[in-house]
MMTF fields as JSON, N, C-alpha, C and O atoms, coordinates in Angstrom:
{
  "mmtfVersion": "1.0.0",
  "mmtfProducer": "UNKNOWN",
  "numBonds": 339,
  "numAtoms": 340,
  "numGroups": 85,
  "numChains": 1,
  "numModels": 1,
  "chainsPerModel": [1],
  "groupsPerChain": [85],
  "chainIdList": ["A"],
  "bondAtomList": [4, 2, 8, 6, 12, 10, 16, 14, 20, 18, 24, 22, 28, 26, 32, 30, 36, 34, 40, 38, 44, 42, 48, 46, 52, 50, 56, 54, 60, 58, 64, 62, 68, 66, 72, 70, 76, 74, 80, 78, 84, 82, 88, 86, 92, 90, 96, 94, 100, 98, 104, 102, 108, 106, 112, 110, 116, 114, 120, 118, 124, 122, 128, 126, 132, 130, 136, 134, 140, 138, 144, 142, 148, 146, 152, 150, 156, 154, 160, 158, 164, 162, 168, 166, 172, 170, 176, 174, 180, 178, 184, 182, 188, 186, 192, 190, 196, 194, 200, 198, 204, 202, 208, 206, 212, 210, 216, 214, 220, 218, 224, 222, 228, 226, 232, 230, 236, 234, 240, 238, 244, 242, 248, 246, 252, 250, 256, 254, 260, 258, 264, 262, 268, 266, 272, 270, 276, 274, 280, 278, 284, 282, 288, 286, 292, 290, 296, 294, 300, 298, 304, 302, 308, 306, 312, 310, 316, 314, 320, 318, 324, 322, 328, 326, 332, 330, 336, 334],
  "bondOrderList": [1, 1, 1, 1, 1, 1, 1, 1, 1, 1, 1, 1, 1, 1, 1, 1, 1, 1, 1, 1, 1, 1, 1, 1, 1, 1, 1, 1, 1, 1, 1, 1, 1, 1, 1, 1, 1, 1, 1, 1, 1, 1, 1, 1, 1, 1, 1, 1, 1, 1, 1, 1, 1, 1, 1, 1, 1, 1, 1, 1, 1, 1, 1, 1, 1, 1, 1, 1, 1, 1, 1, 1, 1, 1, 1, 1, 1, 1, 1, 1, 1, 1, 1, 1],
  "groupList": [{"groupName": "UNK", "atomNameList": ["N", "CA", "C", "O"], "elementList": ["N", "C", "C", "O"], "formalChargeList": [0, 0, 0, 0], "bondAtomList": [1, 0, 2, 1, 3, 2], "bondOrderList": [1, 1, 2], "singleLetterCode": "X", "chemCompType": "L-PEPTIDE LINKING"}],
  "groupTypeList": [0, 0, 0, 0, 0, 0, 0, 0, 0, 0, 0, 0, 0, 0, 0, 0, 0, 0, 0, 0, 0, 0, 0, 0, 0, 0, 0, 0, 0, 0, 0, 0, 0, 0, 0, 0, 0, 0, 0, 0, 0, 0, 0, 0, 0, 0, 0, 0, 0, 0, 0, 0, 0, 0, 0, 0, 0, 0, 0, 0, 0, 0, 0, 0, 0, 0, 0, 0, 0, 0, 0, 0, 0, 0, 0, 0, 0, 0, 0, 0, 0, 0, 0, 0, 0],
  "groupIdList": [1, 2, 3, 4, 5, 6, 7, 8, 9, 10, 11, 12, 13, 14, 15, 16, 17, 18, 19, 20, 21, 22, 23, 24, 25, 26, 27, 28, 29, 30, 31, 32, 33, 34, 35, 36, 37, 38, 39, 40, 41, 42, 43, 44, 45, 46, 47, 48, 49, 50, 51, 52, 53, 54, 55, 56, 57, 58, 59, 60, 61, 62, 63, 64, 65, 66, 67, 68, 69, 70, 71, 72, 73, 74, 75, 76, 77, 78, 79, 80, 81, 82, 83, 84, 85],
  "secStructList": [7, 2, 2, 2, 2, 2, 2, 2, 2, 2, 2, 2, 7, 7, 7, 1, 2, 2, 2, 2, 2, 2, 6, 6, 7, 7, 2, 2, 2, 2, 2, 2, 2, 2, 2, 2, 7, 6, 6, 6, 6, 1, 1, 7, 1, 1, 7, 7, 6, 6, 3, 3, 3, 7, 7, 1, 1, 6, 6, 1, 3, 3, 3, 3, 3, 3, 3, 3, 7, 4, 4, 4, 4, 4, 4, 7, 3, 3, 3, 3, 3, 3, 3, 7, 7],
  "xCoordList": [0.807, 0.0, 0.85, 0.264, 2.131, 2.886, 3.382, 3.545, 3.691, 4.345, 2.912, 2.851, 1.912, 0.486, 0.414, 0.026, 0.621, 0.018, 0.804, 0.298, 2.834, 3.76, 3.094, 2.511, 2.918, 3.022, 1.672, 1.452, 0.805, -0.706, -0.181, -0.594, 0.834, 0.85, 1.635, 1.106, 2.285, 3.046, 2.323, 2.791, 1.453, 0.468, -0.399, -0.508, -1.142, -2.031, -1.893, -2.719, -0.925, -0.514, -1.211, -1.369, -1.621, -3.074, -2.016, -0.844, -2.872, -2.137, -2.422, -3.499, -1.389, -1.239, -2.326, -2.238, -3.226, -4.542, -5.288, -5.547, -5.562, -5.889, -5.323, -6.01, -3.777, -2.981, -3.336, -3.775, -3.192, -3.437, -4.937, -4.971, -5.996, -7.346, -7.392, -8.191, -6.719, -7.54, -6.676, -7.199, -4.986, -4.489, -4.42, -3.72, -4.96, -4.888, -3.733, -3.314, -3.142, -1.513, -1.402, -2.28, -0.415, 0.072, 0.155, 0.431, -0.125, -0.122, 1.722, 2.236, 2.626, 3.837, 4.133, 4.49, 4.102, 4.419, 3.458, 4.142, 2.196, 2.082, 2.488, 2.572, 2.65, 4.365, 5.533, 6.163, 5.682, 7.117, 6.704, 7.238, 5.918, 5.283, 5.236, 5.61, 4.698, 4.7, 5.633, 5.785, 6.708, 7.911, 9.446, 10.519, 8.902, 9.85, 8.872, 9.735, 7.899, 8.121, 8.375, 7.874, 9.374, 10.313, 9.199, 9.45, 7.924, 6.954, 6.408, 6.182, 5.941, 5.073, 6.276, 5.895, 7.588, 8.669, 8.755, 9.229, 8.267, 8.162, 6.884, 6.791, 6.032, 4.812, 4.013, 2.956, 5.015, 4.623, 3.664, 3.396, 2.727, 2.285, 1.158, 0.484, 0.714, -1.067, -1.389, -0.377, -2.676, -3.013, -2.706, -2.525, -2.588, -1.472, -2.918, -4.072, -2.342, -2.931, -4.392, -4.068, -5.27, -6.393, -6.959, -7.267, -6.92, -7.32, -8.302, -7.919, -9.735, -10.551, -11.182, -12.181, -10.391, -11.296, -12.14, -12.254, -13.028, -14.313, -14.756, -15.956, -13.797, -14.013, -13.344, -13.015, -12.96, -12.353, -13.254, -12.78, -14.528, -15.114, -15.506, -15.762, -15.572, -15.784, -16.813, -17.927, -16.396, -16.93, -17.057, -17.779, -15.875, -15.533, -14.201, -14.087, -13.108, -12.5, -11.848, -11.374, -11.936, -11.68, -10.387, -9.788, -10.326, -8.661, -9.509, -10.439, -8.545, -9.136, -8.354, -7.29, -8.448, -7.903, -8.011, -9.231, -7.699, -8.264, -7.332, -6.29, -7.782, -6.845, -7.201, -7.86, -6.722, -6.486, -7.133, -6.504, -8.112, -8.533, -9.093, -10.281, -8.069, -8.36, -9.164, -9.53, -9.616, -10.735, -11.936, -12.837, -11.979, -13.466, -13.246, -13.742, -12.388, -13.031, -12.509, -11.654, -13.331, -13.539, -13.829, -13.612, -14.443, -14.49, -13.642, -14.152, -11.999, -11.303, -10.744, -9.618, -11.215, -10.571, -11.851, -12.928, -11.463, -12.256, -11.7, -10.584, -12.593, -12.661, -12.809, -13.989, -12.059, -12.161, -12.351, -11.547, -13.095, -13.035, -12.913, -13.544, -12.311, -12.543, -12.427, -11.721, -13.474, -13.288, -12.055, -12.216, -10.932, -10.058, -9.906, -8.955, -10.841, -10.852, -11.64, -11.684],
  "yCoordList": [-1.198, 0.0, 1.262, 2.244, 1.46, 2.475, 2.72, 3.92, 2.011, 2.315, 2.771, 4.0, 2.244, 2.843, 4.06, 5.02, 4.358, 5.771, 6.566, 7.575, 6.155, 7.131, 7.348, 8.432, 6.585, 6.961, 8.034, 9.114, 6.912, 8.177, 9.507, 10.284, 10.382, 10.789, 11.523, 12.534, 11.227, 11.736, 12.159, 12.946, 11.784, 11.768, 12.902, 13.815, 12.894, 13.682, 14.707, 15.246, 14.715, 15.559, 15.56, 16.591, 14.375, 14.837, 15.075, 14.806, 15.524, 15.667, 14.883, 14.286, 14.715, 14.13, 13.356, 12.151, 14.056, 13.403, 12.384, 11.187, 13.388, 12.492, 10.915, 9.996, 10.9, 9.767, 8.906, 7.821, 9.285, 8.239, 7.773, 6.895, 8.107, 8.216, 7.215, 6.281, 7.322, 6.639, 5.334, 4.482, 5.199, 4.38, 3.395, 2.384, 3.625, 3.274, 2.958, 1.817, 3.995, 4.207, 5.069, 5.873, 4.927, 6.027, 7.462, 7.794, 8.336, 10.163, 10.115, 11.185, 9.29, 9.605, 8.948, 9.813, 8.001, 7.785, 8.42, 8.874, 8.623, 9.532, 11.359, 12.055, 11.814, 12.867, 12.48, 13.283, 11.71, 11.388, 11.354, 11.985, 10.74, 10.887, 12.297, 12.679, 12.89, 14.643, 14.867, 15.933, 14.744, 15.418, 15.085, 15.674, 13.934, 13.641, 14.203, 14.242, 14.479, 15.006, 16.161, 17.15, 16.266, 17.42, 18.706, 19.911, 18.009, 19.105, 19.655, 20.839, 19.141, 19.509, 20.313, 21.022, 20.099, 20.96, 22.531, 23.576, 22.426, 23.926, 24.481, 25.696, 23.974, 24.552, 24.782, 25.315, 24.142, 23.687, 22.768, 22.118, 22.24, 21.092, 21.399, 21.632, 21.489, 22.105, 21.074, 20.517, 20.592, 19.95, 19.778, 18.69, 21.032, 21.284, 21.844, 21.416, 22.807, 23.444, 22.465, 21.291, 22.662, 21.775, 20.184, 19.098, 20.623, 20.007, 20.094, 20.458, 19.876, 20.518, 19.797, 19.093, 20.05, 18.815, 19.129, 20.195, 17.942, 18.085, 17.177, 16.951, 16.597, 15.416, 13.957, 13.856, 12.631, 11.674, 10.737, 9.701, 10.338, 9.636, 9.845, 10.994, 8.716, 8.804, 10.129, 10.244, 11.085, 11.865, 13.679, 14.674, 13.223, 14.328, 15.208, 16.231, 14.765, 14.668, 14.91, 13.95, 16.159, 16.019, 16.612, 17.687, 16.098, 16.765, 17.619, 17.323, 18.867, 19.356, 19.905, 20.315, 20.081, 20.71, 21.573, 21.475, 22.254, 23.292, 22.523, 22.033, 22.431, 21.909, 22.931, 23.939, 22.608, 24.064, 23.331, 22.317, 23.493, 22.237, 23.405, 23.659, 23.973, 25.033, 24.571, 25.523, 23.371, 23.231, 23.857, 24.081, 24.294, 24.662, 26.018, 26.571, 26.662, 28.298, 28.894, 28.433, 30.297, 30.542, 30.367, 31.24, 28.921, 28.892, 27.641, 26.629, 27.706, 26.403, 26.16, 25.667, 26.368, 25.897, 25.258, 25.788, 24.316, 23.143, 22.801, 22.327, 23.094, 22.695, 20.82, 20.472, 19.976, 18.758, 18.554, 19.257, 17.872, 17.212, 15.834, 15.24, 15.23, 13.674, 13.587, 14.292, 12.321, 12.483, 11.164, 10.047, 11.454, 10.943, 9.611, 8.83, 9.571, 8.421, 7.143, 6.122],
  "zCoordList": [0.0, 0.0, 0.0, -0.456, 0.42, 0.504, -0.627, -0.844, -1.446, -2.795, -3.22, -3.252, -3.506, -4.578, -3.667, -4.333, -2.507, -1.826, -2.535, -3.027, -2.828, -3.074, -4.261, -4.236, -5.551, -6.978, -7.105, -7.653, -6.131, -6.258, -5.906, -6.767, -4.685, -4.563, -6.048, -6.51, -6.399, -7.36, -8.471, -9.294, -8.525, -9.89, -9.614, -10.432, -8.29, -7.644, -6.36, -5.623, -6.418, -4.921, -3.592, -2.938, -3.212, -2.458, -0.555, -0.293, 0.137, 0.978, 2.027, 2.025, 3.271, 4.188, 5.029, 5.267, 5.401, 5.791, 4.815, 4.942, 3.697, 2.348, 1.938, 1.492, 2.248, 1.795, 2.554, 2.174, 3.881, 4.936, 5.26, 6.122, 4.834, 4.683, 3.448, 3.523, 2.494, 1.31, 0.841, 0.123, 1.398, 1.403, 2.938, 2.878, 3.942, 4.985, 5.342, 5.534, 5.45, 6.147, 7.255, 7.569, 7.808, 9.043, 8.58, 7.427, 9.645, 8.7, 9.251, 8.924, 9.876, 9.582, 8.174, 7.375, 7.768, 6.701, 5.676, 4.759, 5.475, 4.356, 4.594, 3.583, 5.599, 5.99, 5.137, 4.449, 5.19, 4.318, 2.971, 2.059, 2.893, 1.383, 0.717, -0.392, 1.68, 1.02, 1.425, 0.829, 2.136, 2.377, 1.442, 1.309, 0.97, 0.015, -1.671, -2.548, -2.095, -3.146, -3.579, -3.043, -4.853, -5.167, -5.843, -5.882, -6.338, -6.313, -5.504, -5.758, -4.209, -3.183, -2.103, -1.171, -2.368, -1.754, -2.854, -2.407, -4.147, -4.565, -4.218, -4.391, -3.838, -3.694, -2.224, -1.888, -1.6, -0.141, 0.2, -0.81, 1.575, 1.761, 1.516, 2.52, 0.672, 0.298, -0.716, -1.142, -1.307, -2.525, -3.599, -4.145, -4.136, -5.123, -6.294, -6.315, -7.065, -8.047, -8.824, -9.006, -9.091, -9.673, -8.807, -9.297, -7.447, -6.879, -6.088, -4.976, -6.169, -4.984, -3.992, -4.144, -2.673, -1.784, -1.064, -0.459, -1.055, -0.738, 0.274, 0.428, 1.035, 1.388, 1.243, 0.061, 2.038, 2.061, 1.603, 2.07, 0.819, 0.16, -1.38, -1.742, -2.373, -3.324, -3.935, -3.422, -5.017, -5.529, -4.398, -4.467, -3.469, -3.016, -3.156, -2.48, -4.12, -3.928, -5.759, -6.368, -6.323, -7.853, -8.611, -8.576, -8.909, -9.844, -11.246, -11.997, -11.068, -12.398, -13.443, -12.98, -14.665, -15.386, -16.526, -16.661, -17.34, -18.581, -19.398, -18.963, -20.692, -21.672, -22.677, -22.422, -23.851, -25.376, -26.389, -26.692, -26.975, -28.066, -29.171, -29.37, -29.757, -30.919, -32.001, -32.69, -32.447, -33.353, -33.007, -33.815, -31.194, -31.248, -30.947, -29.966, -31.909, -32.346, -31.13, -30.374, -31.033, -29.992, -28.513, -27.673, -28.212, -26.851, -26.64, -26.158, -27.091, -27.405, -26.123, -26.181, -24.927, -23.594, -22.573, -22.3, -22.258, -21.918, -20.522, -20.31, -19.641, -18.303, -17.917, -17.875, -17.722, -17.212, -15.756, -15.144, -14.986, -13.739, -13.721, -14.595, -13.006, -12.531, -11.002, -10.28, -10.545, -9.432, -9.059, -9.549, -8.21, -8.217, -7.24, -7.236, -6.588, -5.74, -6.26, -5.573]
}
């Protein structure tokens, strides 16, 4: 479970409470988890950009993003959500 918490974390930045909540790990070891990644050390220990939490159960919890999809003209930026759990 500690390795899937690390990579999740890497992928998703989620934070400390979060890790240990959804991987059922210790909040010292998901601490280390955020303390060893080299992104969450430029940004500090927060969620990290396009993340909005809402909660430690399914569909609370969403990663988001804008992507550029210039075929559609004028309104060519496109809001994505998924919920990440």
């Amino acid at each position: 479970l500690f390795e899937q918490a690390r990579l999740s974390h890497y992928f998703f930045h989620q934070s400390t409470k979060i890790l240990a909540k959804q991987f059922n790990i210790s909040l010292r070891d998901a601490r280390g988890i955020v303390q060893s990644c080299p992104a969450c050390q430029k940004e500090g220990f927060g969620l990290g950009i396009g993340i909005n939490p809402q909660g430690f159960k399914a569909l609370q919890l969403w990663q988001m993003d804008v992507t550029h999809v210039s075929e559609f003209g004028r309104q060519k930026y496109v809001r994505v959500s998924i919920d990440t759990l």
